[in-house]
C-alpha positions in Angstrom: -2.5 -9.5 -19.0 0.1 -11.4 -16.6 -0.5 -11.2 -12.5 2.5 -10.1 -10.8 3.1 -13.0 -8.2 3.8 -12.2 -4.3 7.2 -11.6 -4.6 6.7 -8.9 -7.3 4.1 -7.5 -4.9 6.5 -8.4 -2.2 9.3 -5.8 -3.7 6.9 -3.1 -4.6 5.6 -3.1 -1.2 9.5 -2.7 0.1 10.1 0.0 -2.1 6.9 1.7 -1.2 7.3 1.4 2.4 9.6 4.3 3.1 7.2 6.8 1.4 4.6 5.9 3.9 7.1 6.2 6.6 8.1 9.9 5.4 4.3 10.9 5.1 4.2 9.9 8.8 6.5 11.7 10.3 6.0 14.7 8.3 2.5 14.8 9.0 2.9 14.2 12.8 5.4 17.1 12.5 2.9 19.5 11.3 0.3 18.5 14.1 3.2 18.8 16.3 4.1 22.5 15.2 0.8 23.5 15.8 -0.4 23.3 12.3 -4.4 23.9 12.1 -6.6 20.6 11.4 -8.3 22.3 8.7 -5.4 24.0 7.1 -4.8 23.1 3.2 -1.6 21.4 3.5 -2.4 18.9 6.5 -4.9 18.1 4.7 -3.1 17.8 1.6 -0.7 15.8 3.9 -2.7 13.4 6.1 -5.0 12.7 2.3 -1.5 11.6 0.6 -0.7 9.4 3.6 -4.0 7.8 3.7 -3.7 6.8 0.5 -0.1 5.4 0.3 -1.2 3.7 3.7 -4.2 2.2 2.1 -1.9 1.3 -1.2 0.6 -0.2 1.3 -1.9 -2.8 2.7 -3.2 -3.6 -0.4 -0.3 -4.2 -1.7 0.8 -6.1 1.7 -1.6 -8.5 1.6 -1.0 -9.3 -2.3 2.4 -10.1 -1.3 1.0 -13.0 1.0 1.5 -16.1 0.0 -1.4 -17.9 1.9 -3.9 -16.5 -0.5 -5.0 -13.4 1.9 -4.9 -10.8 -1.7 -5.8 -13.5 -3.8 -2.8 -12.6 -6.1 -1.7 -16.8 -6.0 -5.7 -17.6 -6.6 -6.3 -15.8 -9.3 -2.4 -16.8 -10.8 -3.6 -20.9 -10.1 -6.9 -20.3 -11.7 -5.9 -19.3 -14.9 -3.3 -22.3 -15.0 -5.9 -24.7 -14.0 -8.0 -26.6 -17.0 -11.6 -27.2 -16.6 -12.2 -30.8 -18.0 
């Protein structure tokens, strides 16, 4: 199976950007209508936009190019020999 490399990673995290954004604000415009903490759909809500926000930083810091995701590291150690 082929690694994307961080510009793949660098596109997908552009595209997945503005999903995370719209999670946001809809979710601070349910706390600001009043909407209960425990009530099913913030939490329905503020669960979705944890995980986009946690798929978002992931895929972030794959799309770094100093080696932060390891994305480039694991892409130069399968192209490097062992003699």
């Amino acid at each position: 199976m082929r690694t994307p490399t961080t510009d793949q990673f660098a596109v997908l995290y552009d595209q997945l950007r503005p999903g995370l954004g719209r999670l946001s604000r809809l979710r601070a415009r349910l706390i600001v209508l009043g909407y209960p903490p425990h009530d099913a759909y913030l939490v329905s809500v503020t669960e979705a936009w944890r995980a986009m926000h946690e798929l978002c930083v992931r895929t972030h810091y794959l799309s770094c190019r100093g080696g932060v995701g390891g994305a480039d590291a694991a892409a130069q150690s399968k192209d490097q020999k062992v003699v």
